[in-house]
C-alpha positions in Angstrom: 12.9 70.9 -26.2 13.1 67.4 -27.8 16.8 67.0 -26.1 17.7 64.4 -23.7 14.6 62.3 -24.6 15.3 59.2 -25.7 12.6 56.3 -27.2 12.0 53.7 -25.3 12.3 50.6 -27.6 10.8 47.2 -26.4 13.2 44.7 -26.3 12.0 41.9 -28.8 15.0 39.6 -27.7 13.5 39.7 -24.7 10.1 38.9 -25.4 10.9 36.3 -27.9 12.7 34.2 -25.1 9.7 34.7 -22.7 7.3 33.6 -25.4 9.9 30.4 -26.2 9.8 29.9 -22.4 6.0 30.1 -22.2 5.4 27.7 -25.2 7.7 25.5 -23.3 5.9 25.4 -20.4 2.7 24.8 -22.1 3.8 21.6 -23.9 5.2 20.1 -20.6 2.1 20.9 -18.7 0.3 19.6 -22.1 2.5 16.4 -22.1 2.2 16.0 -17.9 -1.4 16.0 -17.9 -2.1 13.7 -21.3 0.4 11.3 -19.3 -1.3 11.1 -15.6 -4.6 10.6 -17.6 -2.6 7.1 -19.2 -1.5 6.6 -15.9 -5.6 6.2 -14.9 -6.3 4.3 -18.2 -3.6 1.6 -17.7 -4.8 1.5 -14.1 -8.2 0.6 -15.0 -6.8 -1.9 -17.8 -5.1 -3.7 -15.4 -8.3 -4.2 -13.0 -10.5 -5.7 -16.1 -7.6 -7.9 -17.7 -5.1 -8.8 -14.8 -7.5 -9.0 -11.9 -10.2 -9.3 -13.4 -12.4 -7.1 -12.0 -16.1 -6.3 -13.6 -16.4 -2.8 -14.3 -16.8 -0.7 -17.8 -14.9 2.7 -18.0 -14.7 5.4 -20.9 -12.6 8.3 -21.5 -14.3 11.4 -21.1 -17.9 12.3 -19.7 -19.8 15.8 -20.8 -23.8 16.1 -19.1 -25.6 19.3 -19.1 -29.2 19.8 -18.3 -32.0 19.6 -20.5 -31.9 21.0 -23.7 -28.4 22.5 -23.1 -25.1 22.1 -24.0 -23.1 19.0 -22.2 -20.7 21.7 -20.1 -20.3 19.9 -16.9 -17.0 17.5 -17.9 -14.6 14.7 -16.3 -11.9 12.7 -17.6 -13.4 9.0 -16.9 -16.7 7.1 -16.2 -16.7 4.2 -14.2 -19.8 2.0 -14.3 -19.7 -1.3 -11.7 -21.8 -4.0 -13.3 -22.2 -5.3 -10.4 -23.6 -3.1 -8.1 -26.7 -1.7 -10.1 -24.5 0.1 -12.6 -23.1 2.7 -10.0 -20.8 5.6 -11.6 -17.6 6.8 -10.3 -16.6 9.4 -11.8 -12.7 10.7 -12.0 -10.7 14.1 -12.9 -7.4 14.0 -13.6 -5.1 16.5 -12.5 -1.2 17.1 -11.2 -1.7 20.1 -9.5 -4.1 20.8 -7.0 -4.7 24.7 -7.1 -7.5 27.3 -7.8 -8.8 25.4 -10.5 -9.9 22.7 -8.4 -13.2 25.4 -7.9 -14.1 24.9 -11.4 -13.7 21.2 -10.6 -16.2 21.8 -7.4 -19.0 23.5 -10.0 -18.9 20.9 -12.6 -19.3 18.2 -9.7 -22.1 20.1 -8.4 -24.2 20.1 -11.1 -23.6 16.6 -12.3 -25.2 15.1 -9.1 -28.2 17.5 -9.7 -28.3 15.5 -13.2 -27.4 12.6 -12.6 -28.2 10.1 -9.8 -26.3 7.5 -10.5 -22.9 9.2 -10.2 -22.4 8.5 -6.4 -18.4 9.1 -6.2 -16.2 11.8 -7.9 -12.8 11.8 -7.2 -9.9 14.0 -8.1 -7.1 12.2 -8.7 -3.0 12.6 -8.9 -0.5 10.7 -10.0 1.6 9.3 -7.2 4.6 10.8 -8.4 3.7 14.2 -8.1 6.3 16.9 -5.7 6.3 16.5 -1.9 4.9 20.4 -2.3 1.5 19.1 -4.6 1.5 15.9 -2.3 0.6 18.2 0.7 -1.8 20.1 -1.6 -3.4 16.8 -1.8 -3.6 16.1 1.4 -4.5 19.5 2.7 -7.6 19.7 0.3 -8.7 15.9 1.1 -8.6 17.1 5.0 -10.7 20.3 3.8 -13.4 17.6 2.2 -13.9 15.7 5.0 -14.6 18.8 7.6 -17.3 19.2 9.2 -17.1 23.5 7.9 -16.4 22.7 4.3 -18.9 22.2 1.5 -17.3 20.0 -1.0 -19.2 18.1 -4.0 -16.2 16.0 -4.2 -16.0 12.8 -2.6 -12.0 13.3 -1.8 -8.5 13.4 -4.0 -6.9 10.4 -4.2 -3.4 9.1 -5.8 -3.8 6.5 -8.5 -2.9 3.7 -6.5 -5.6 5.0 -3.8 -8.5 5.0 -6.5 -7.3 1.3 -7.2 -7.3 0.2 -4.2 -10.9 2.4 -3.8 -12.5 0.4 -6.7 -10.8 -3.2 -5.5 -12.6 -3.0 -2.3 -15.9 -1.7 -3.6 -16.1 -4.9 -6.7 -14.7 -7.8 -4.2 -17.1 -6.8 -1.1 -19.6 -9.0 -1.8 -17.0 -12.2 -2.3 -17.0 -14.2 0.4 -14.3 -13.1 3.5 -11.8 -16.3 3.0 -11.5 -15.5 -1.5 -11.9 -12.0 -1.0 -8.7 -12.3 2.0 -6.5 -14.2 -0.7 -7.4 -11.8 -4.0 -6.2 -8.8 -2.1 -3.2 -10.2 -0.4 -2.4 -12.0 -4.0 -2.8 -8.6 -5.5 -0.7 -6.5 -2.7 2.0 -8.9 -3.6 1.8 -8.7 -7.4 1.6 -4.9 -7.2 4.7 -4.3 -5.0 6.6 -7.0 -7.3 5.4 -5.0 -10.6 6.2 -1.3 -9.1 10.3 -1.9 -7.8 10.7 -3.6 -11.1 9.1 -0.3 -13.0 11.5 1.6 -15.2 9.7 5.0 -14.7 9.8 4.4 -11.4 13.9 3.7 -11.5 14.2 6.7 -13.9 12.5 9.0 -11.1 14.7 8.3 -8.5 17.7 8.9 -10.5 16.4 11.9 -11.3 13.6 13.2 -9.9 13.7 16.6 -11.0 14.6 16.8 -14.6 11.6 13.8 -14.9 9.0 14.7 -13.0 6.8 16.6 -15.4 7.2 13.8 -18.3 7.3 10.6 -16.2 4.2 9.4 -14.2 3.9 6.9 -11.7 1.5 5.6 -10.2 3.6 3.6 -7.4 6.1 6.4 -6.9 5.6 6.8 -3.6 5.8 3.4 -2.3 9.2 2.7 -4.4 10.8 5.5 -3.0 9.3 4.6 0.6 10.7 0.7 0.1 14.3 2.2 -1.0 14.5 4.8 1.9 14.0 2.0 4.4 17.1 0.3 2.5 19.1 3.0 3.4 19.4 4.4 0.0 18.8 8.1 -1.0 17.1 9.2 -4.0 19.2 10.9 -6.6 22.4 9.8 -4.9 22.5 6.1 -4.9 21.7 5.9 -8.9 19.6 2.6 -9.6 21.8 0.6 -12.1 19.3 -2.9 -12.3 16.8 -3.8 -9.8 15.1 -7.2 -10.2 12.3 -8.3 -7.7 10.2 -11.4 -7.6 7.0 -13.3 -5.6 8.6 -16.9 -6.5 10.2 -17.5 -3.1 11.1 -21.2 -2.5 9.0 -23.1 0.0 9.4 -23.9 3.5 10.6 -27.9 5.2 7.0 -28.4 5.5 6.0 -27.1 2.2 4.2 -24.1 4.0 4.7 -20.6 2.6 7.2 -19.0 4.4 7.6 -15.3 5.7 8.9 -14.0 2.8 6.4 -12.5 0.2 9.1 -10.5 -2.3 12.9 -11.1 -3.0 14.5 -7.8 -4.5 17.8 -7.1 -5.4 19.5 -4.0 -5.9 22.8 -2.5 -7.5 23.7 1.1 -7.4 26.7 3.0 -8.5 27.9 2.5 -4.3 26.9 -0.8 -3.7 24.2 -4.3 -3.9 21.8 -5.1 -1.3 18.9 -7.8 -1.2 15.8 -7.5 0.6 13.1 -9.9 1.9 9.7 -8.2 1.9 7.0 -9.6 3.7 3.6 -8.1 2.6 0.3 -7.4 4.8 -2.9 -6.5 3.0 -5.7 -6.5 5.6 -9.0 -4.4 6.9 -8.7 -6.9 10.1 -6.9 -5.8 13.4 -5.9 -9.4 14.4 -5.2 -11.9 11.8 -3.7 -15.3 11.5 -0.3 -14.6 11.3 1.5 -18.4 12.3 -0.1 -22.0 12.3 1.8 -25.3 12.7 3.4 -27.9 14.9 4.2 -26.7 18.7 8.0 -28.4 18.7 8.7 -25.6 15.9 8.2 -22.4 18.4 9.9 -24.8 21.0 12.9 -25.2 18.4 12.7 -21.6 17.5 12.8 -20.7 21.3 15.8 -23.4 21.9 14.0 -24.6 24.5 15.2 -28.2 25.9 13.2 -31.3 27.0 13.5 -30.5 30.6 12.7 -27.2 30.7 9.2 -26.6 32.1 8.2 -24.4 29.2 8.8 -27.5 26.8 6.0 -29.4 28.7 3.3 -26.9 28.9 3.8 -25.4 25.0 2.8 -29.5 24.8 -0.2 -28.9 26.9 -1.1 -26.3 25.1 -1.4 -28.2 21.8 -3.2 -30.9 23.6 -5.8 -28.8 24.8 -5.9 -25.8 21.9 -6.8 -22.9 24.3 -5.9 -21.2 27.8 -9.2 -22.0 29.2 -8.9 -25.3 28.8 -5.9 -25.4 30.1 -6.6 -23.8 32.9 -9.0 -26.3 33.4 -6.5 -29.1 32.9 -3.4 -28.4 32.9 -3.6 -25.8 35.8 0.0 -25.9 36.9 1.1 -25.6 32.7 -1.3 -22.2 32.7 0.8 -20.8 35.3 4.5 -21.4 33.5 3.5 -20.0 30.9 1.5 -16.6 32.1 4.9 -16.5 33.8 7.3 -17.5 31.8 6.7 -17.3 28.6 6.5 -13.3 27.8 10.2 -13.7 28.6 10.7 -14.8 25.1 8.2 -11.6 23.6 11.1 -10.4 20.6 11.8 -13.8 19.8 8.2 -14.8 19.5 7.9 -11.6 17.5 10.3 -13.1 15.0 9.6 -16.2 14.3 5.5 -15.4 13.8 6.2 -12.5 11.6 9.3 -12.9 10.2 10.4 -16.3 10.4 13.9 -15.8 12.4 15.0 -19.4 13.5 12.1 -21.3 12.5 13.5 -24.7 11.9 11.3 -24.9 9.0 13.6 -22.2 7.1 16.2 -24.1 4.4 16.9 -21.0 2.3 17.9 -17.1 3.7 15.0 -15.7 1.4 12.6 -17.3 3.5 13.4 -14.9 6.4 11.6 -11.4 5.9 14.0 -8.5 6.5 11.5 -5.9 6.0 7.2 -5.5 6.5 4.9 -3.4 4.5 1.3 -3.0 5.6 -0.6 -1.6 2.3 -3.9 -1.2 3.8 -2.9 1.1 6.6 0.3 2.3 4.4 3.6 1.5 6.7 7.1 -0.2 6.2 9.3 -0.8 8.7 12.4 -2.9 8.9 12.8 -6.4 10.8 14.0 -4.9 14.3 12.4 -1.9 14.7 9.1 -3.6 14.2 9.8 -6.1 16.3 11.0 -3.4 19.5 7.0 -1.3 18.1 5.2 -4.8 18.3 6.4 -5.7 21.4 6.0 -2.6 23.5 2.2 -1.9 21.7 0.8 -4.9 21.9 2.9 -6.3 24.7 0.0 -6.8 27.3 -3.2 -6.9 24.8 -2.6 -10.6 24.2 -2.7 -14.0 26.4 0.5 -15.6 28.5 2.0 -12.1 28.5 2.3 -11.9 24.9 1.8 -10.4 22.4 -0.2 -12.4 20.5 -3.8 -14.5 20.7 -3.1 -18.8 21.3 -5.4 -20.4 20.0 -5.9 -24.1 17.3 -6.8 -24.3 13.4 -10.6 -25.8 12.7 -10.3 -29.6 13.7 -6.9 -29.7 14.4 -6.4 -29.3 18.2 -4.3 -31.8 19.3 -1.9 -31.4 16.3 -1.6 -27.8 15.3 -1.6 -24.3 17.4 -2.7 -21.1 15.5 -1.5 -18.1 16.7 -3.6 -14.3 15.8 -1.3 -10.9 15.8 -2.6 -7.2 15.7 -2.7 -5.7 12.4 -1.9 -1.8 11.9 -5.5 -1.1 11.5 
């Protein structure tokens, strides 16, 4: 009766290879998360020795309620010295998935415990797949819904919870400082990611590295390079050297130009001039100087009318005086002068034929905005600018006319829309 039947043996080749492949697994997810949670620590390094910000952070943070084991956990306390000792408090994570519930509990219960904890984010590394980066999104959407109950305060990217904690230690520095910290800081950080090695080794390759190399500036490399018309994983990165010393303008002004970075890759070498925006502000002094600059820029001659009343302009420092008395100089240049809109554009934002210019550098080629997170290159943001803001400003232009604080009569200062 016993005929035909045959023992099923396990196959222990088989199960030995899935257990190899499991342990595997484990130690990259082990070595991914120990290397997002450095990602955070450097991050916050940076802030208290770099930029100097006044804060106090530890590793780790366990509360329970009375008399009972410390259960509820994070990754990092941060305590602002400044502002009545205020907690933040941070998880780190590279995936966001089911467990983020567990996440949800533990928050919960820490603000029934604890009062001064007023923020808990969850935070990713930058780096992470386009698939987790939707995650992210899709779960920071869910947060701030009016139908969902989150104790969360959102998920952030590393770079997000810096820029998060920036804002809340400078607010009470006054505007003018707090204005040049940031865009000092925008600058520096841009300069410190394209010259990044991980960064470099992720875009070579991007899939074999992206559970063991973290970044917390991926995104904005790759963003930068894109708009260079390079591809990632094709156009290998063989050096890339970038730098905030840019040589000064005639006058001894700063010019357009924020970042100079050059590139070689296994196809080719390009350069790039970055200019770099770092504002809450939705018009900002973007151009101040001498009128016969913009009448150079313009290649305007003496006789032409628009010479005179860009003259009478200066003189006067705004359009309602001029109206007032300069009447017939008002009139030129409501009509005259929004023929010149793109080339306007390019001089105030970029610097293109300002006769101030005595090195190419000095003329931005690209513009990132890294409060409102955009980059766009030289002409395409000058065709956007013009055809947005074409008819929100005075003469027809684009932009607000106006004279720096006891100077009218020698300088004009001209105000452009941010992409707040």
């Amino acid at each position: 009766m016993l005929e035909g039947i045959i023992e099923k043996v396990p196959d222990y080749g088989f199960l030995w290879r899935c257990n190899i492949t499991m342990n595997i697994g484990n130690k990259l997810k082990n070595k991914s998360g120990k290397q997002a949670k450095i990602l955070i620590s450097e991050m916050l390094d940076n802030l208290i020795n770099e930029l100097n910000i006044n804060l106090k952070f530890q590793d780790g943070y366990s509360i329970g309620y009375p008399n009972q084991e410390k259960q509820f956990k994070m990754d990092f306390l941060i305590e602002f010295t400044d502002f009545n000792k205020e907690q933040w408090l941070l998880k780190s994570t590279n995936s966001i998935r089911d467990r983020i519930y567990g996440t949800e509990f533990f928050a919960q219960n820490i603000r029934l415990i604890n009062k001064k904890v007023k923020k808990i984010y969850v935070v990713v590394p930058d780096s992470i797949s386009e698939k987790e980066m939707r995650n992210k999104i899709n779960y920071s959407t869910k947060i701030k819904s009016q139908t969902y109950t989150s104790f969360l305060t959102d998920v952030l990217t590393v770079n997000e919870l810096r820029q998060k904690i920036i804002e809340k230690s400078t607010q009470n520095i006054e505007q003018g400082l707090r204005s040049n910290i940031l865009g000092s800081d925008a600058e520096t950080s841009i300069v410190s990611l394209l010259n990044d090695k991980r960064n470099k080794n992720l875009w070579n390759n991007y899939e074999a590295l992206k559970h063991t190399v973290k970044s917390s500036t991926y995104h904005i490399y790759k963003s930068i390079l894109e708009n260079l018309n390079l591809s990632e994983c094709i156009d290998k990165i063989i050096e890339i050297s970038a730098t905030d010393n840019i040589p000064l303008l005639s006058n001894r002004g700063k010019p357009k130009t924020d970042i100079h970075v050059k590139i070689k890759t296994n196809n080719q070498k390009i350069c790039s001039n970055i200019s770099v925006k770092n504002t809450k502000e939705k018009t900002v002094t973007i151009h101040e100087g001498s009128v016969s600059d913009i009448i150079m820029a313009l290649n305007l001659q003496e006789n032409n009318p628009l010479t005179q009343a860009l003259k009478d302009f200066e003189k006067v420092g705004s359009k309602k005086n001029l109206l007032h008395k300069y009447p017939d100089s008002c009139k030129i240049l409501d009509d005259k002068l929004k023929c010149h809109n793109k080339e306007l554009v390019g001089l105030f934002i970029f610097g293109l034929n300002s006769p101030l210019v005595n090195n190419n550098i000095q003329v931005a080629d690209l513009i990132i905005f890294t409060n409102n997170f955009a980059i766009w290159r030289q002409k395409d943001y000058i065709d956007y600018y013009v055809n947005k803001y074409g008819t929100k400003g005075q003469f027809g232009t684009p932009f607000k006319w106006t004279y720096p604080s006891k100077k009218r009569g020698k300088k004009i200062q001209i105000k452009g829309f941010s992409n707040n």
